[in-house]
C-alpha positions in Angstrom: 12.5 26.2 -32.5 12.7 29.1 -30.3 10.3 27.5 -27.5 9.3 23.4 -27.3 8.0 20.9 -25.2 9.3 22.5 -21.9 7.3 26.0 -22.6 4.2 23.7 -23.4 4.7 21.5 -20.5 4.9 25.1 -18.4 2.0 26.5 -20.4 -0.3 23.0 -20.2 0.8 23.1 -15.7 -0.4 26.8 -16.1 -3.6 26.4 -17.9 -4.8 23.0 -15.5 -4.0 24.9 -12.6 -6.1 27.7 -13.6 -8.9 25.2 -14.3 -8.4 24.6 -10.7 -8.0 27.6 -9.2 -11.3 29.1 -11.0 -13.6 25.8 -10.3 -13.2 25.8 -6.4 -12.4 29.4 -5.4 -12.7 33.2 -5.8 -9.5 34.3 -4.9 -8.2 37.5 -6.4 -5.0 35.8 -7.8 -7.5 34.3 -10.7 -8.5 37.4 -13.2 -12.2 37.8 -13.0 -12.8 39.2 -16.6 -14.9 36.7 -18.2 -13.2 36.5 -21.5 -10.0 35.5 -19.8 -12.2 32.4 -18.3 -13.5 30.7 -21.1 -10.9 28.2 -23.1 -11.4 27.1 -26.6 -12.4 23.3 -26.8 -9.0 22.2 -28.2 -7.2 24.1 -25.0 -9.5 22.5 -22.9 -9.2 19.2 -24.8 -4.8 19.6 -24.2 -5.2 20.1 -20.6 -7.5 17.4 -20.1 -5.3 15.2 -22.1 -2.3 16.2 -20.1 -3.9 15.9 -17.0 -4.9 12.2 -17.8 -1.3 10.7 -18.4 0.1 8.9 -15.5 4.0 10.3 -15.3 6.3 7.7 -13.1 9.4 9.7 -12.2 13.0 8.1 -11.8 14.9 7.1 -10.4 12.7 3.7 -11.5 13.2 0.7 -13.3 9.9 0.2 -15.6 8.9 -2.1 -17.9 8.2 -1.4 -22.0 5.5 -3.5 -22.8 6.2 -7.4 -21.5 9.4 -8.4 -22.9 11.7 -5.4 -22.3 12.8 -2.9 -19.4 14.5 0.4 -19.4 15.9 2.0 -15.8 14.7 5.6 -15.5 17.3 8.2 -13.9 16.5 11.1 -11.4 15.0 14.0 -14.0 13.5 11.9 -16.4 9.8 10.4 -16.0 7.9 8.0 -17.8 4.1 6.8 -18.8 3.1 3.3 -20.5 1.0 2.2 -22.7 -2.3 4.3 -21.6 -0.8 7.4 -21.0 1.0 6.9 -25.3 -2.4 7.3 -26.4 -3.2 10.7 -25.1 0.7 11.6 -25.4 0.3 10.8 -29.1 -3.0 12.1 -29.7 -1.6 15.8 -27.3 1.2 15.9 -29.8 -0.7 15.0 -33.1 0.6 12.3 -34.2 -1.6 9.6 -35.5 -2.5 6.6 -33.5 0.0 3.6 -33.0 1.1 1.0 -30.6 3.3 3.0 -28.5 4.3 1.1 -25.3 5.7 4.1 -23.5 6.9 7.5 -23.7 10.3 8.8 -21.9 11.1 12.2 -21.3 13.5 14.7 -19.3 11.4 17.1 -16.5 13.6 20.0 -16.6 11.7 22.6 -18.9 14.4 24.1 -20.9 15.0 20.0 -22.5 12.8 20.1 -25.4 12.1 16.0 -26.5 10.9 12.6 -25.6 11.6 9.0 -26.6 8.7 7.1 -27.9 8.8 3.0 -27.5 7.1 0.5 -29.8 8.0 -3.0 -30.1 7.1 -4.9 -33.6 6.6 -8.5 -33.1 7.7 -9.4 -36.4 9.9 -12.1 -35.3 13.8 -12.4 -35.8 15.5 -9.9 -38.3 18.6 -10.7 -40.4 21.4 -8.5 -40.4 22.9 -10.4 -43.6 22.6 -7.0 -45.2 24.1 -4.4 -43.1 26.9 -3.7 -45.5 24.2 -3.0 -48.3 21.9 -0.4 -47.1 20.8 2.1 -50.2 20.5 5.7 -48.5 19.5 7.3 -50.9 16.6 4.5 -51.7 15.9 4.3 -48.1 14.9 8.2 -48.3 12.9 7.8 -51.3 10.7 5.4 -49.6 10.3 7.3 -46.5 9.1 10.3 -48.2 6.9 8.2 -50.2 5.1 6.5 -47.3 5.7 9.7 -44.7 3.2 11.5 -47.8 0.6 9.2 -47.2 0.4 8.9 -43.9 -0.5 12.6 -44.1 -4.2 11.7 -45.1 -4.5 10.7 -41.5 -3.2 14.1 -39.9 -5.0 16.5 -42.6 -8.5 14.5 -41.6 -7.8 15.4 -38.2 -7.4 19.0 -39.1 -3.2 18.9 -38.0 -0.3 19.8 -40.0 1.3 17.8 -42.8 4.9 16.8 -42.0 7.5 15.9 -44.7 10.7 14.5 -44.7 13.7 17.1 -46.0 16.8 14.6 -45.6 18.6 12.7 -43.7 20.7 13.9 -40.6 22.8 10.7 -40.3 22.0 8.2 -43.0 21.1 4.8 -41.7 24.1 2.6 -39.7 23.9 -0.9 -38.1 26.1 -1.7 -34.7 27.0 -5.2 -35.2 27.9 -4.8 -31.1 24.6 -4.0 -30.0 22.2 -5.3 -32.9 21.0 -1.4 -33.3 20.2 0.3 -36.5 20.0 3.6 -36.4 19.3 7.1 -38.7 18.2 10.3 -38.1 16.1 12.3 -40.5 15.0 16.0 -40.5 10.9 17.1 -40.7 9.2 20.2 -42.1 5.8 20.4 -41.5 3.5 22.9 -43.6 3.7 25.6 -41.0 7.2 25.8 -41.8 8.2 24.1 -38.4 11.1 22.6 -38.1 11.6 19.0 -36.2 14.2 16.2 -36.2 13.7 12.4 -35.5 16.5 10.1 -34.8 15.8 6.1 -34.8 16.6 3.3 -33.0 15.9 -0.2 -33.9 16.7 -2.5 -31.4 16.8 -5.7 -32.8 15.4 -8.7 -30.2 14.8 -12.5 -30.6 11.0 -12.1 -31.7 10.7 -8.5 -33.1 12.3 -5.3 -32.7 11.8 -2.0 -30.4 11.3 0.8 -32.4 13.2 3.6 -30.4 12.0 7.2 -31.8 13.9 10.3 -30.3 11.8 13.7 -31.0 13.4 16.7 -30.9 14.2 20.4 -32.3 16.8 20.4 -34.6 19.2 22.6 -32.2 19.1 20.5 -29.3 19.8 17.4 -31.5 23.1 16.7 -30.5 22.5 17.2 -26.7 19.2 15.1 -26.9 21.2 11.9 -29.0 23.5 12.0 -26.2 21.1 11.6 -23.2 19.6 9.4 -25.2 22.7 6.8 -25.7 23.0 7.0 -21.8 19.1 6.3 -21.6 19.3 3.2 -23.7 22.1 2.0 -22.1 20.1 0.4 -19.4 17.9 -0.6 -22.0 17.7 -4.7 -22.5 15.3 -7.1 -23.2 14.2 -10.0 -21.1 16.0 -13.4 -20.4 14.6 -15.5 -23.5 13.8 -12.7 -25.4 17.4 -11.0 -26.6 18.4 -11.4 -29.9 21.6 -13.8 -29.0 19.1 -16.2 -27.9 17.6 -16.8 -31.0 17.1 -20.6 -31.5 16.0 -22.7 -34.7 12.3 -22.8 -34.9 11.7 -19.4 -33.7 9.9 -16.7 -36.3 11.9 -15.2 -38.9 11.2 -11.5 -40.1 9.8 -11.4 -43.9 12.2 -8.4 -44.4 15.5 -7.1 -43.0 17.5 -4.1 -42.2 16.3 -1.8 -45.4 12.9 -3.3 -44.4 12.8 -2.0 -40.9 13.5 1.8 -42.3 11.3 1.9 -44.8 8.7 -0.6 -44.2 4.8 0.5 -42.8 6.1 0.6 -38.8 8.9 2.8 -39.9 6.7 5.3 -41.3 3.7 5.2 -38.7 7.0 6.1 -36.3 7.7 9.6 -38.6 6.9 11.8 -35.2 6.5 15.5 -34.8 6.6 17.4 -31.1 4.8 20.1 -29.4 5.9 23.4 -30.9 2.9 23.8 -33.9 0.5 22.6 -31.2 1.4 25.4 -28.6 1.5 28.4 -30.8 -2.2 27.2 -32.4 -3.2 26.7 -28.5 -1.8 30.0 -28.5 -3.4 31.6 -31.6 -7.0 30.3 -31.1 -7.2 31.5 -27.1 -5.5 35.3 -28.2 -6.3 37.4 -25.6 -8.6 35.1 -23.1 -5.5 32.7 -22.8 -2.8 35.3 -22.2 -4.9 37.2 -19.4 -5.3 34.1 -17.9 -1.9 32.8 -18.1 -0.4 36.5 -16.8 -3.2 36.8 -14.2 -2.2 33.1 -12.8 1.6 33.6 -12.8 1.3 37.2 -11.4 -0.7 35.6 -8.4 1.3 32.9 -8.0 4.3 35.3 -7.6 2.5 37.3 -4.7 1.1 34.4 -3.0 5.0 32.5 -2.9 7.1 35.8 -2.8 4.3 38.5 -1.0 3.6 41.5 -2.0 6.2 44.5 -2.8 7.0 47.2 -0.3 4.7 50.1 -2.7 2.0 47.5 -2.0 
């Protein structure tokens, strides 16, 4: 990935401050050549989708749905349930119950953590010692295939699973099970996804890192720091578990490959920018280059020649 989420973050500011700019003035900084005016519906459709999403900035201490919290450090912001739907639907992925999406500010960090909680009830870890990779993988391909109907109807890339990264591993310490797998999509795009299943006394919170494969390692990190402050709610941990209380139908090998894990198969921004970027050709690049060229004389004033 040689641009991400932080060029498309800088390209979707751009392109709604344009929208701006030309709706409520005349000012030279804006290019007045009318092809570099007009956006294509799908650019029009990002921005407005951007625009829409209600980012809370850290440091902050927000809640993930009712039963769980997560502290949000300085550089970081986050948006809940609401703000998921047009986050998943910007970033073409197929609707879900995301509870909130986390995400660094600074543009050159390139992912976000997606949160979902499953209320499946209380999931055995009698089987951590017998998780079948290579099974496992089989079944994610399988169900990661079909839900590819759903993105080809919508006219967006197919994404397939090439392997895994790390194979799946449970933390006894902090009832976590976690893999990492690596996406192609059809574009020949490259993506990674690293899981986190953070088991709790009535369901689990599906933790889904997206990122580009090179900034993996960096992204895993911040991420272990992130979830750190993760926990969930007094009567809702999974120590507190107490006879009478739901049992999962499935377990560990279940929570990989089963339906939620699938629907949680996530790609990023990159395919999204550069067909932003193909359909608008020239109208889109005048505009961007008129914007930022105006932007630099109105901040910085205008060069001794001038």
């Amino acid at each position: 990935m040689d641009a991400g989420l932080g060029f498309l973050k800088r390209t979707i500011v751009a392109l709604s401050t344009i929208t701006v700019l030309m709706l409520t003035t005349t000012s030279p900084l804006i290019a007045q050549d009318d092809e570099s005016q007009q956006f294509t519906a799908d650019q029009q459709r990002m921005i407005e989708l951007y625009a829409s999403i209600d980012w809370q900035s850290g440091p902050a201490t927000v809640d993930i749905g009712s039963n769980a919290k997560i502290t949000i450090p300085e550089g970081y912001q986050f948006t809940g349930r609401q703000g998921s739907i047009a986050w998943n639907e910007l970033t073409q992925n197929p609707p879900d119950e995301t509870l909130g999406v986390l995400m660094p500010t600074a543009d050159d960090q390139d992912w976000f953590l997606a949160f979902q909680f499953d209320d499946v009830g209380y999931v055995d870890d009698a089987e951590k010692a017998d998780l079948d990779a290579a099974a496992i993988l089989e079944s994610l391909k399988h169900g990661t295939e079909q839900s590819n109907q759903f993105r080809q109807s919508q006219g967006w890339t197919a994404i397939h699973i090439a392997g895994w990264i790390v194979p799946p591993k449970y933390d006894d310490t902090t009832n976590n099970l976690v893999w990492s797998t690596k996406l192609r999509d059809d574009s020949g795009g490259e993506n990674a996804n690293h899981n986190i299943r953070i088991l709790g006394r009535r369901g689990v919170m599906t933790t889904t890192l997206v990122a580009s494969l090179e900034e993996m390692n960096e992204a895993t990190e911040a991420t272990n720091q992130l979830l750190s402050s993760f926990e969930f709610k007094s009567g809702e941990k999974y120590a507190e578990f107490t006879s009478g209380d739901k049992i999962a139908q499935y377990g560990l090998t279940g929570l990989i490959a089963g339906g939620a894990a699938i629907a949680a198969v996530k790609m990023g921004l990159f395919a999204k920018l550069f067909q932003l970027l193909a359909k608008g050709g020239k109208a889109i690049i005048l505009v961007v280059i008129a914007l930022l060229a105006g932007l630099k004389k109105l901040f910085f004033g205008r060069s001794a020649e001038e």
